[in-house]
C-alpha atoms as a printed R data frame, in Angstrom:
    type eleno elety resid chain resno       x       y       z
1   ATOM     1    CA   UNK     A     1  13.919  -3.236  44.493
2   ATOM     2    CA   UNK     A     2  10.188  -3.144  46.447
3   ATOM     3    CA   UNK     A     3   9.015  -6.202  47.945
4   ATOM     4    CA   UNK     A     4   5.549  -6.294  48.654
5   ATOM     5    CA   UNK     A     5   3.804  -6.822  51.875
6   ATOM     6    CA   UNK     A     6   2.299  -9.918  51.374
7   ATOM     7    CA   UNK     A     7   5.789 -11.233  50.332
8   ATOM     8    CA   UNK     A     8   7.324  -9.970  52.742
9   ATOM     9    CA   UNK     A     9   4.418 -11.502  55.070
10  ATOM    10    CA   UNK     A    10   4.562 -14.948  53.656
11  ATOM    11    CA   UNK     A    11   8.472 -15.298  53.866
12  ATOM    12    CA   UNK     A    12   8.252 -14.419  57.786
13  ATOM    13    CA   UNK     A    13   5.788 -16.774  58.488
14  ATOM    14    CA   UNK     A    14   7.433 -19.149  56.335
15  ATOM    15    CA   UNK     A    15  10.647 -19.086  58.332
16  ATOM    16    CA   UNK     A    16   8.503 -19.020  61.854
17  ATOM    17    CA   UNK     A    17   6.573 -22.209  60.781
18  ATOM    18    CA   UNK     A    18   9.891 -24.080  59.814
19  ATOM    19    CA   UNK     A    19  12.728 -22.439  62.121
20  ATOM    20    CA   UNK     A    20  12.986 -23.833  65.875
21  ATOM    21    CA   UNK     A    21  14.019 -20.618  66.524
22  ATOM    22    CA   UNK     A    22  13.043 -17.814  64.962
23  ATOM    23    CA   UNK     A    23  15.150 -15.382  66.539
24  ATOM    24    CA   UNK     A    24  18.457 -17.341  65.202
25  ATOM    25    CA   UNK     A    25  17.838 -16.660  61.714
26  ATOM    26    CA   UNK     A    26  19.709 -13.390  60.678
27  ATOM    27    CA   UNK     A    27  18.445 -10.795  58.274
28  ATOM    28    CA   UNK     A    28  21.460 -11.977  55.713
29  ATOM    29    CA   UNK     A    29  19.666 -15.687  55.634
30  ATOM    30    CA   UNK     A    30  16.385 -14.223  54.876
31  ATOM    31    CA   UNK     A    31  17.441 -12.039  52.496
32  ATOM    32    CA   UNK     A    32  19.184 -15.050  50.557
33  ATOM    33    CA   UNK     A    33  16.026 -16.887  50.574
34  ATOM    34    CA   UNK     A    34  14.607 -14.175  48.048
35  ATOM    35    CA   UNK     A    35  14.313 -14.633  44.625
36  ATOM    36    CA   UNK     A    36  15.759 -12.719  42.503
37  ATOM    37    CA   UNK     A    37  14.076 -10.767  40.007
38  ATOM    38    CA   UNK     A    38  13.464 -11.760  36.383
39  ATOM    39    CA   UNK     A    39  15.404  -9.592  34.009
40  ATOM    40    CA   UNK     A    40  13.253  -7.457  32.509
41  ATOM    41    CA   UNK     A    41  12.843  -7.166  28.585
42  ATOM    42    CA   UNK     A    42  13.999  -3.421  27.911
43  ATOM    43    CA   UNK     A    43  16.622  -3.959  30.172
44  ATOM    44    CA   UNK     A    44  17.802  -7.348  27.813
45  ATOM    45    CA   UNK     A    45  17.531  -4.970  24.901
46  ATOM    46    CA   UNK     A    46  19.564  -2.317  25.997
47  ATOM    47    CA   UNK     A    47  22.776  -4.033  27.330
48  ATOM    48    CA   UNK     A    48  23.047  -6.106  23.637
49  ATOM    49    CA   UNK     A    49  22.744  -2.116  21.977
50  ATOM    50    CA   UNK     A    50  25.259  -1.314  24.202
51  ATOM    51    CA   UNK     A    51  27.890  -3.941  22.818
52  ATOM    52    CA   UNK     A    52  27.966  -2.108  19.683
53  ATOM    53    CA   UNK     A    53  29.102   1.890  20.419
54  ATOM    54    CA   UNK     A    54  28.432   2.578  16.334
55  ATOM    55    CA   UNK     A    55  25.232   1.460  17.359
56  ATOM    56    CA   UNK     A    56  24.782   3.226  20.097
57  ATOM    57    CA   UNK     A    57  25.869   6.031  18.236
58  ATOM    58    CA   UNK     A    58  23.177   5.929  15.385
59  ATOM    59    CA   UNK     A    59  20.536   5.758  17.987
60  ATOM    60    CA   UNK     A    60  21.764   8.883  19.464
61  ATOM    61    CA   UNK     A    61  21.377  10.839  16.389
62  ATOM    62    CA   UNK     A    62  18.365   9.560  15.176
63  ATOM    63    CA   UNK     A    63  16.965   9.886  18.470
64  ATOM    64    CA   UNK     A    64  18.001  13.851  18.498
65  ATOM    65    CA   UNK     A    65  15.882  14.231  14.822
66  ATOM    66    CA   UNK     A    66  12.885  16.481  14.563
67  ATOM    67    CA   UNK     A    67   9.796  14.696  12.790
68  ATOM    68    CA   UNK     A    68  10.611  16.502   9.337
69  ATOM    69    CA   UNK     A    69  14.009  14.928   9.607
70  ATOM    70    CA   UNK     A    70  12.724  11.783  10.871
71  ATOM    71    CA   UNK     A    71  10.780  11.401   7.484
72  ATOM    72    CA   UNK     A    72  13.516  12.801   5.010
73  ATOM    73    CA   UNK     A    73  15.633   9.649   6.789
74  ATOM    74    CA   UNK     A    74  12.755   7.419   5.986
75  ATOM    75    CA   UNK     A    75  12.465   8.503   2.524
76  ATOM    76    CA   UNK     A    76  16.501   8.293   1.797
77  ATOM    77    CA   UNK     A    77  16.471   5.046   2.958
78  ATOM    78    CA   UNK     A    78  13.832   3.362   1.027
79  ATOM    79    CA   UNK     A    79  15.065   4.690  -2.033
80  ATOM    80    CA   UNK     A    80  18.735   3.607  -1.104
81  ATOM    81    CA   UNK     A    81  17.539   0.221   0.090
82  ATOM    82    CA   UNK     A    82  14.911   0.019  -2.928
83  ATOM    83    CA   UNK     A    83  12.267  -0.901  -0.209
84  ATOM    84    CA   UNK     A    84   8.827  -0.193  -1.633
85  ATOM    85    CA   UNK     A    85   5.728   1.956   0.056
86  ATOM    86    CA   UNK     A    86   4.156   0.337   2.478
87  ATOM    87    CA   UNK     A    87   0.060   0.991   2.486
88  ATOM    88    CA   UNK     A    88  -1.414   1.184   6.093
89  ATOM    89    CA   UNK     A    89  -2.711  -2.287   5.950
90  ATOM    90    CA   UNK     A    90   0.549  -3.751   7.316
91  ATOM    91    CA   UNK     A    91   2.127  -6.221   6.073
92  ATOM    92    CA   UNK     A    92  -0.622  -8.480   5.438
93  ATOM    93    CA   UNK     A    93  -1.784  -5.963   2.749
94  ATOM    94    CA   UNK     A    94   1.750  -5.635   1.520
95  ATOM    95    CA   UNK     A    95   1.982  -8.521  -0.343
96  ATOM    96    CA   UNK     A    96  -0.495  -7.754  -2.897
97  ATOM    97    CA   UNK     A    97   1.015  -4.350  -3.401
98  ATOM    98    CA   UNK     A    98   4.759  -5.829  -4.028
99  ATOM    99    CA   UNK     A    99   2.965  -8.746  -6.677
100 ATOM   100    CA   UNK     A   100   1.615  -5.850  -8.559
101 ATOM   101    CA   UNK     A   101   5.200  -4.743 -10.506
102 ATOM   102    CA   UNK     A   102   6.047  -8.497 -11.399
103 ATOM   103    CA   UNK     A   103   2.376  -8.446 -12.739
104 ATOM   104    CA   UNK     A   104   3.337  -6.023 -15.213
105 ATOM   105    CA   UNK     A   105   6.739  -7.602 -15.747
106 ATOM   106    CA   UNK     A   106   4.838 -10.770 -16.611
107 ATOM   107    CA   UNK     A   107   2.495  -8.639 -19.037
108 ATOM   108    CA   UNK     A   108   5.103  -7.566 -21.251
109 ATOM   109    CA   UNK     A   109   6.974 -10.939 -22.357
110 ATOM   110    CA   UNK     A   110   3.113 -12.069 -22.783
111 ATOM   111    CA   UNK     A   111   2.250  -9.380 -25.175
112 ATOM   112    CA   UNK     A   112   5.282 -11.243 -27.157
113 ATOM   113    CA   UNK     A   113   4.153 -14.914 -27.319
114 ATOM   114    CA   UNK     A   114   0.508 -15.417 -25.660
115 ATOM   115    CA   UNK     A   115  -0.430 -19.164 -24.434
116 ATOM   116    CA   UNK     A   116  -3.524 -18.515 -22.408
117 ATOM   117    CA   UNK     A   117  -6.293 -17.099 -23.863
118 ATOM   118    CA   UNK     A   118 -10.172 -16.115 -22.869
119 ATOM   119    CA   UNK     A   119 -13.216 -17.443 -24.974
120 ATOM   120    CA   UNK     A   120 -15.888 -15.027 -25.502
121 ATOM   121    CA   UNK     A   121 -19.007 -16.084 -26.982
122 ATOM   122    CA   UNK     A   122 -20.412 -13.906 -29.640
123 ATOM   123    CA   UNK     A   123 -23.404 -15.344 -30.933
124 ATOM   124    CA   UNK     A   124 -25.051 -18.275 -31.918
125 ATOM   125    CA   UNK     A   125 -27.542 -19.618 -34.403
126 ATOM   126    CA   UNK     A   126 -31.312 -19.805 -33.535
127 ATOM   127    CA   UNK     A   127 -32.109 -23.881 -34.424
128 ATOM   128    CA   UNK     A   128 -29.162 -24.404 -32.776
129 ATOM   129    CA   UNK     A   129 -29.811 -22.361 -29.135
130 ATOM   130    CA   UNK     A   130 -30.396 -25.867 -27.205
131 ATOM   131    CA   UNK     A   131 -27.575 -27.649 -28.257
132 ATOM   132    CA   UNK     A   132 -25.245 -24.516 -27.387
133 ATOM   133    CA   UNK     A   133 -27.176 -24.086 -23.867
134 ATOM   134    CA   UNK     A   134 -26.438 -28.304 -23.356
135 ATOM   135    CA   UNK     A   135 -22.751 -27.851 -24.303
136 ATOM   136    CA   UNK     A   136 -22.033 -24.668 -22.181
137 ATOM   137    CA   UNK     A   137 -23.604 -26.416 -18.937
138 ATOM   138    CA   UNK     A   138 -21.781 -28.764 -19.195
139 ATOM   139    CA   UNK     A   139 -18.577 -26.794 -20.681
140 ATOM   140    CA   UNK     A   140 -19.116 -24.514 -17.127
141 ATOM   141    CA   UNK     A   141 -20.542 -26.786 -14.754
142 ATOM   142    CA   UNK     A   142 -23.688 -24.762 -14.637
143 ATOM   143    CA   UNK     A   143 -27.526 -25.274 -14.126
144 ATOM   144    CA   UNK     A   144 -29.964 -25.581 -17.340
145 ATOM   145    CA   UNK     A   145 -31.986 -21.925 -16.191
146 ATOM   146    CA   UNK     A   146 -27.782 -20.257 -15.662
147 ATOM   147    CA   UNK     A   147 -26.906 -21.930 -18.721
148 ATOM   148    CA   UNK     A   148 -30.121 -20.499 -20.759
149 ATOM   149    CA   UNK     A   149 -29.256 -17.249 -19.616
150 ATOM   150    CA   UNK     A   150 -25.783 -17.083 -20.282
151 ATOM   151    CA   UNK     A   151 -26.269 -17.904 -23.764
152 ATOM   152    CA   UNK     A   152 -28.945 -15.673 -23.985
153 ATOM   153    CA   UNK     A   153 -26.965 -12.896 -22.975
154 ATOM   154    CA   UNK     A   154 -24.063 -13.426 -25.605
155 ATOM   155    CA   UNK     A   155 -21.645 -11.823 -26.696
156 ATOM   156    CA   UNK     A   156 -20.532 -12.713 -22.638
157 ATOM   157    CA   UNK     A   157 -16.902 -13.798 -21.858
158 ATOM   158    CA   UNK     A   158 -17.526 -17.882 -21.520
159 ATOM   159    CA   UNK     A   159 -13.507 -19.017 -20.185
160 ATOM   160    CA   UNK     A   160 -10.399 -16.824 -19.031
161 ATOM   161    CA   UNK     A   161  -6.729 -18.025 -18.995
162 ATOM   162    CA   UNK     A   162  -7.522 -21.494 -21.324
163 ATOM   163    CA   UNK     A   163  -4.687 -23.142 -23.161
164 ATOM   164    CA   UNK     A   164  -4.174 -22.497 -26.707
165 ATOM   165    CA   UNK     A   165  -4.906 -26.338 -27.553
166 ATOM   166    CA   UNK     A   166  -7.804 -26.419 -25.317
167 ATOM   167    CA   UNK     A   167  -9.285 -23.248 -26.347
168 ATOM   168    CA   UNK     A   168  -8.769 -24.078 -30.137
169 ATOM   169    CA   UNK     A   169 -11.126 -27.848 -28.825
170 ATOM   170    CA   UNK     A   170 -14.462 -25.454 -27.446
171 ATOM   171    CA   UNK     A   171 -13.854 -23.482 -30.144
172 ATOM   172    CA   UNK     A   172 -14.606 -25.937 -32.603
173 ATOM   173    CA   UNK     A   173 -17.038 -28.037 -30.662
174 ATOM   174    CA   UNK     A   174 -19.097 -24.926 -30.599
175 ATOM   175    CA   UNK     A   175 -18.433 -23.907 -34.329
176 ATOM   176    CA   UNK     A   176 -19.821 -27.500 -34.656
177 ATOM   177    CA   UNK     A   177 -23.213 -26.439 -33.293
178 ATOM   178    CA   UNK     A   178 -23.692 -23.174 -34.483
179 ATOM   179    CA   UNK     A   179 -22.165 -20.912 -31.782
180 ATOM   180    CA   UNK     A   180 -19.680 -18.325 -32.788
181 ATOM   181    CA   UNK     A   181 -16.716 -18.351 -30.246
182 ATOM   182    CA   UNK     A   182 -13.933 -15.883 -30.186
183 ATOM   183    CA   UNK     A   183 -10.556 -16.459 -28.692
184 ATOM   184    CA   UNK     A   184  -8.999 -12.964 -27.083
């Protein structure tokens, strides 16, 4: 244990200033004055590691593994523990990755008995081109000029993930006024 000068400065002229006599004061006393150092963290960490000797054991041996060994571990133990790939985004990217297989659980059982669907606008009768651009602005919360091109562009995907009941309403509302609306 190193005590600095300027410790070891201040605590002298500590006990000068508030001793009558500093020559009384023995070098036991001063030394009990001292603080004692704060534990420090890899020192915490290795005295709970050393509770356990099987361990302490396992860290010896991996410890003692080359890098080709090092990976083989790595490998055997995702696949025993079933612990996906991690990309090198960290975790914060991980989470995207591990949605992706219940994404395609989901898919299948949907293929079965779909509930949402998208609306697709195909086309749409001439006479009838501003009362389709009136009902889609307001249908998508657009402008007039956004809504004018959108139906101008058709056949253009108009709604994903409606309702079946909902979907079936726009559908005939724009039937109504000429439009030809597809639900996918």
């Amino acid at each position: 244990m190193s005590v600095s000068f300027t410790t070891t400065a201040r605590c002298c002229a500590h006990i000068f200033r508030h001793s009558t006599s500093s020559l009384r004061r023995s070098p036991l006393a001063i030394s009990q004055r001292r603080r004692p150092a704060p534990a420090r963290r890899w020192q915490s960490s290795d005295a709970a590691a050393a509770s356990n000797p099987k361990i302490v054991g396992i860290v010896d041996q991996i410890s003692q593994l080359t890098l080709l060994e090092t990976a083989d571990l790595v490998s055997s133990l995702k696949s025993r523990l079933n612990i996906p790939d991690m990309p090198m985004g960290g975790f914060a990217a991980a989470a995207p990755a591990a949605a992706a297989p219940v994404e395609e659980e989901q898919a299948a059982p949907a293929a079965q008995e779909k509930t949402l669907f998208n609306l697709k606008l195909q086309s749409f009768e001439a006479g009838a081109k501003p009362k389709v651009i009136k009902e889609i602005k307001s249908m998508l919360g657009l402008s007039l000029v956004d809504s004018k091109k959108f139906v101008e562009s058709a056949p253009k995907l108009m709604k994903e993930g409606v309702p079946k009941e909902e979907g079936e309403k726009i559908v005939e509302t724009l039937k109504g006024l000429g439009a030809v609306v597809v639900m996918e």
